[in-house]
C-alpha positions in Angstrom: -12.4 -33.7 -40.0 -9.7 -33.1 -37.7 -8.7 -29.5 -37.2 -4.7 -30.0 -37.2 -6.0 -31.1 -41.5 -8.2 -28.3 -41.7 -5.8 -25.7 -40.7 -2.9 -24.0 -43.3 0.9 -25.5 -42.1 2.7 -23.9 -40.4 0.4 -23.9 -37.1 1.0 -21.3 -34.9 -0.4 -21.2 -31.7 -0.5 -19.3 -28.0 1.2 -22.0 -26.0 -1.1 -22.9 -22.9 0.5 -21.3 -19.7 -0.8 -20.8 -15.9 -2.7 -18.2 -14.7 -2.1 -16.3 -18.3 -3.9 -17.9 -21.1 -7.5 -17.2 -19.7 -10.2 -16.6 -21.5 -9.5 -13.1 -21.0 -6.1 -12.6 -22.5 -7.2 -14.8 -25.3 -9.8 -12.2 -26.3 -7.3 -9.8 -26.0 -5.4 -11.4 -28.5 -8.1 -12.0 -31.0 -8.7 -8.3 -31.0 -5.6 -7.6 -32.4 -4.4 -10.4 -34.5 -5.0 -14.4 -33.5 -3.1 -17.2 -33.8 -4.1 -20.2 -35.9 -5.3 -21.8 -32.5 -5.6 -21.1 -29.0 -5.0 -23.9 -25.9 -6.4 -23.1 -22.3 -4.8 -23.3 -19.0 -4.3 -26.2 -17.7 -7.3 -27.6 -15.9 -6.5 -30.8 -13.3 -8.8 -34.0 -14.0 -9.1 -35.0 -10.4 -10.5 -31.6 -10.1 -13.0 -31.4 -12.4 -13.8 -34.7 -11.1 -14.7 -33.8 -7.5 -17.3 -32.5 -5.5 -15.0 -29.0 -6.0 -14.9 -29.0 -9.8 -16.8 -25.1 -9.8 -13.6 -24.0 -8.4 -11.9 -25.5 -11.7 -14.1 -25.4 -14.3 -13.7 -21.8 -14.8 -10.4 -22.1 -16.8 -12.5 -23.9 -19.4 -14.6 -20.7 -20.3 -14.0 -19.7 -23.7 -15.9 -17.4 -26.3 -16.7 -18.7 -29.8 -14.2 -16.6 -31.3 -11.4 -18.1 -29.7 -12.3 -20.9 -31.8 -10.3 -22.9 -33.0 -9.8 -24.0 -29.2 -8.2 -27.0 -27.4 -8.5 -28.2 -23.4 -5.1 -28.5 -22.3 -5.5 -31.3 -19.0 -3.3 -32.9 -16.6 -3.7 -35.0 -13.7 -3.0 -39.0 -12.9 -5.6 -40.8 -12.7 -6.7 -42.5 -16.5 -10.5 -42.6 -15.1 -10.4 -38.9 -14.2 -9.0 -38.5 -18.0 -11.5 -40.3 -19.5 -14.0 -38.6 -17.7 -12.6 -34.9 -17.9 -12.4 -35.8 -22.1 -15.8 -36.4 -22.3 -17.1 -33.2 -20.5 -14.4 -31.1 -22.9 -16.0 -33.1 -25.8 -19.4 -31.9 -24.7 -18.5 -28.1 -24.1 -17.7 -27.8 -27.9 -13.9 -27.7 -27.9 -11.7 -28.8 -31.0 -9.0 -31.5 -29.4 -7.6 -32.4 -26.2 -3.7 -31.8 -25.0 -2.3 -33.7 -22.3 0.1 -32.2 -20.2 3.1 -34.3 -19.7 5.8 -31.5 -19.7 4.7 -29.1 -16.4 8.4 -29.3 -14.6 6.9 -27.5 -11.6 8.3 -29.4 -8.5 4.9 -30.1 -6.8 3.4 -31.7 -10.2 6.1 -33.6 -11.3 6.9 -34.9 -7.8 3.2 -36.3 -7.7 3.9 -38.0 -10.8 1.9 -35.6 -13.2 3.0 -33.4 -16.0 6.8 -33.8 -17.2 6.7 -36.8 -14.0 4.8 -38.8 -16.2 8.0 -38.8 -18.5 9.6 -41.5 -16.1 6.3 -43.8 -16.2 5.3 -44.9 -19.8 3.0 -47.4 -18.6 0.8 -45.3 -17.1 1.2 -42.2 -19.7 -0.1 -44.9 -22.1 -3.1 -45.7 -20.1 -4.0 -42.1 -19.8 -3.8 -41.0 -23.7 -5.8 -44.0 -24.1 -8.3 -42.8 -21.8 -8.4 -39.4 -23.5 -8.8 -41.0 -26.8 -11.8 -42.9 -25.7 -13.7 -40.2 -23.9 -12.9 -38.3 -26.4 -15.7 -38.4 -29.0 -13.4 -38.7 -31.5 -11.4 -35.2 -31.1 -8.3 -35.2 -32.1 -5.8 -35.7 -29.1 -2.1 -34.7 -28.3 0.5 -34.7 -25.7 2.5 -31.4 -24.7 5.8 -32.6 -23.3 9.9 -31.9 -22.5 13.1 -33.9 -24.5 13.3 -35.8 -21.5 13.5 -36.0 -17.7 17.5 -35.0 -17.0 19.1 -36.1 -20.1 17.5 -36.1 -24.0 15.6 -38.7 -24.8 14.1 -39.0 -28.3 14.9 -42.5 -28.8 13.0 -43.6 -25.5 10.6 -41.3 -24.3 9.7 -39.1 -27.5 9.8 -42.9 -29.8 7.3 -44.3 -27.0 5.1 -41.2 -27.3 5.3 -41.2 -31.5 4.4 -44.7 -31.0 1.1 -43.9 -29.6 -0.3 -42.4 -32.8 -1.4 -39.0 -31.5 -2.6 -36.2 -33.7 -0.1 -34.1 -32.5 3.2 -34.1 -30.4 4.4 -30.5 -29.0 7.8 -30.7 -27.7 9.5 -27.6 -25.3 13.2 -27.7 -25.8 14.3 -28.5 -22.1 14.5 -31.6 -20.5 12.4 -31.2 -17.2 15.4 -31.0 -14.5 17.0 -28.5 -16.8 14.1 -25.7 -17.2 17.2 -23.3 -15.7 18.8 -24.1 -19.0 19.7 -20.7 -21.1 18.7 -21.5 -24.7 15.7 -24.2 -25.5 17.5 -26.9 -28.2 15.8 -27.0 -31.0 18.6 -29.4 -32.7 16.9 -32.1 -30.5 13.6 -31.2 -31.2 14.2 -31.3 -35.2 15.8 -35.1 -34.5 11.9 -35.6 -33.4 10.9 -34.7 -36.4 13.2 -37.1 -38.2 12.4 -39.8 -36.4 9.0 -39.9 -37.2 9.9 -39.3 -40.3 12.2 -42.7 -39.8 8.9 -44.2 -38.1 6.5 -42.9 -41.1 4.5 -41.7 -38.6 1.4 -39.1 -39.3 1.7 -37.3 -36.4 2.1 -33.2 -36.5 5.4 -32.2 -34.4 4.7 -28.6 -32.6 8.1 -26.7 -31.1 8.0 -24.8 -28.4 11.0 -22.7 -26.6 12.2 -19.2 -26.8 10.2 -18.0 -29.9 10.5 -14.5 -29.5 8.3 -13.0 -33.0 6.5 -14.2 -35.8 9.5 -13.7 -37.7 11.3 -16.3 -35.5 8.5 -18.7 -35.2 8.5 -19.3 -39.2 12.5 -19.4 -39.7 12.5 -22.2 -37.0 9.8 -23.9 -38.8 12.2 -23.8 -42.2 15.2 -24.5 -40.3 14.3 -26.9 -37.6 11.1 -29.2 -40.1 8.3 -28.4 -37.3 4.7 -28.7 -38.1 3.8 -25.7 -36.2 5.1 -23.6 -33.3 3.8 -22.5 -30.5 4.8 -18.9 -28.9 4.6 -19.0 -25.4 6.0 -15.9 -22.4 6.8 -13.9 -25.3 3.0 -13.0 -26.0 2.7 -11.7 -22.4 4.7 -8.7 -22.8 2.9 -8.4 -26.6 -0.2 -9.1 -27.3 0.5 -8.3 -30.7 2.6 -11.1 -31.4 0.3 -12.8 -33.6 0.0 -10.0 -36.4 3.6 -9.6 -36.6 3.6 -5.8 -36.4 6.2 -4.1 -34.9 6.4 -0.6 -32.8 2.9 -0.5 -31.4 1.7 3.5 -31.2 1.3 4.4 -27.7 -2.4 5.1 -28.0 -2.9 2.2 -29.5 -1.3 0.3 -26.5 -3.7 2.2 -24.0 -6.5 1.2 -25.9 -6.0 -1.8 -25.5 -4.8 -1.8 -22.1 -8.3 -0.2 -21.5 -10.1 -3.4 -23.2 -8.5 -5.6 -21.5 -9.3 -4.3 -18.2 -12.9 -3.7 -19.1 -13.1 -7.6 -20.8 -11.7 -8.8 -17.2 -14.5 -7.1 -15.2 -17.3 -8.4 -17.6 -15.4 -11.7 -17.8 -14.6 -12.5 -14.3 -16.0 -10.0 -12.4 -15.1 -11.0 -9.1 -14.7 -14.6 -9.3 -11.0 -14.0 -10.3 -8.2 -12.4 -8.1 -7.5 -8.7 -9.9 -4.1 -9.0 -9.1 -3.8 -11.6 -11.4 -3.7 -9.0 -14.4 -0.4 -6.8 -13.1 1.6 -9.3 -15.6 0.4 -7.5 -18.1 0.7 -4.1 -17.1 4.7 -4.3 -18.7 3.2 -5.1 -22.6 0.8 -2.2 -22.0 2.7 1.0 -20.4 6.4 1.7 -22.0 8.5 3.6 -24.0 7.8 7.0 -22.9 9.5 9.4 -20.0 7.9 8.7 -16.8 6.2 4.8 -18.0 8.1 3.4 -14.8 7.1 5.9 -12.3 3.2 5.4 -14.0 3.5 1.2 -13.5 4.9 1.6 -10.0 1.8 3.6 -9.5 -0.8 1.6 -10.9 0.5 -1.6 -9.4 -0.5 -0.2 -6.1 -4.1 -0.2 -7.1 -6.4 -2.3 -5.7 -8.7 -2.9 -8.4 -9.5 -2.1 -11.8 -11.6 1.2 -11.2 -8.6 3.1 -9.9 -6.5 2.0 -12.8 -9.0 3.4 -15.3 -9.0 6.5 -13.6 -5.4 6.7 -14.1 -5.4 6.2 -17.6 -6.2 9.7 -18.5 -3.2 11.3 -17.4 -1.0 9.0 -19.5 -2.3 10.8 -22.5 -0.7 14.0 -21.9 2.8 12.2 -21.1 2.8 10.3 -24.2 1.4 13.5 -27.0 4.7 15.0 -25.4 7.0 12.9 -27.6 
């Protein structure tokens, strides 16, 4: 059985982003409240398909109870796919995305991620790579409206056309990531046309969901099978449960977890620095927070943080 048919509708799900969806911040999440399901970083096939693939395998790690779980890839090549979908078949996971919506400049340039949006030829031969190497997990593409303009009756009717399990579409077109507001008006006329089509396949939004709240009106107003909730999570881990006005402590708690998670995690096969994103969702609200982040963001590692920690106590029993 599929997971997208054992899972409750609406789907909502921590959208896969770089350098931030780790195993690590995943945790973190499940601590508090999950999502329905959880996708990785993006791991490159022609990566995990070379004589360097320990320096990429890493950002497959995952812990059981991240599960439900799926291997977001991206790449070029259709034999790297095929392979790379067989080794995520063998490490357990529940389904395998394809990237075809990355609008960074050096991916799409190479042809990869949202660049595959202007070649339908070979975007074909790469979800039926996936599909076969597979082992019968369910497979789905991640992807933009379009390259410059919308395109929902050409490149999201090709993609619908392929049968995939699901379809997550992010508002923008690629050139126009600088655009203000996502536009979900296109992204429910995806819905409708596979609708038109008769089409099985779940359609996923993705763009500026800012709360659960938000997430499940857009699912009523805009006909999406699921959401997924992407930068807004990085600045709240709590996203998930919905809650609202985190107590202070509470947020230094968890600050604390997720700093000790990341040394038993990673220890030091990932760069510390990589967790000051966080720091923001954790140390707020409370005379003197910006003075304390300043301060901690000077550290260079996670022992002096710790020994920071303490003295935030006092500041926030003040208010």
């Amino acid at each position: 059985m599929s997971i997208y048919t054992s899972i409750k509708k609406p789907i909502i799900s921590l959208a896969p982003m770089e350098d931030v969806t780790d195993s690590v911040f995943r945790q973190v999440i499940c601590s508090v409240g999950k999502p329905d399901l959880f996708y990785t970083e993006f791991i490159n096939v022609e990566g995990l398909n070379s004589k360097g693939k320990e320096k990429v395998i890493h950002r497959l790690k995952y812990d059981v109870v991240e599960k439900p779980i799926i291997a977001q890839l991206w790449g070029i090549n259709p034999k790297n796919f095929f392979k790379a979908s067989q080794i995520v078949s063998d490490m357990g996971f529940d389904g395998i995305d394809i990237n075809m919506g990355c609008s960074v400049q050096k991916i799409s340039a190479r042809g990869c991620g949202s660049g595959l949006i202007n070649n339908t030829e070979l975007s074909k031969e790469i979800i039926n790579a996936v599909k076969e190497g597979s082992n019968g997990l369910p497979v789905s593409v991640k992807t933009r409206l379009g390259w410059k303009e919308y395109e929902v009756d050409s490149w999201i009717q090709f993609l619908l056309e392929q049968d995939l399990d699901v379809l997550t579409v992010h508002g923008r077109t690629a050139r126009g990531s600088g655009v203000i507001n996502a536009n979900w008006d296109e992204i429910s006329k995806c819905v409708k046309l596979r609708d038109e089509m008769g089409k099985n396949t779940l359609i996923f939004g993705n763009g500026d969901i800012k709360s659960l709240i938000q997430a499940n009106e857009y699912v009523n107003k805009y006909g999406v099978d699921g959401v997924m909730i992407g930068r807004a999570a990085i600045g709240n881990p709590w996203i998930f449960t919905g809650r609202e006005d985190i107590a202070m402590n509470e947020r230094l708690e968890l600050f604390n977890y997720h700093l000790e998670l990341f040394k038993t995690v990673w220890g030091n096969e990932k760069d510390f620095n990589s967790l000051k994103k966080f720091f923001r969702a954790y140390i707020y609200g409370f005379e003197g927070a910006a003075e304390i982040r300043e301060s901690i963001m000077k550290c260079k590692n996670i022992e002096e943080i710790q020994a920071q920690i303490p003295s935030v106590f006092p500041l926030i029993n003040k208010i």
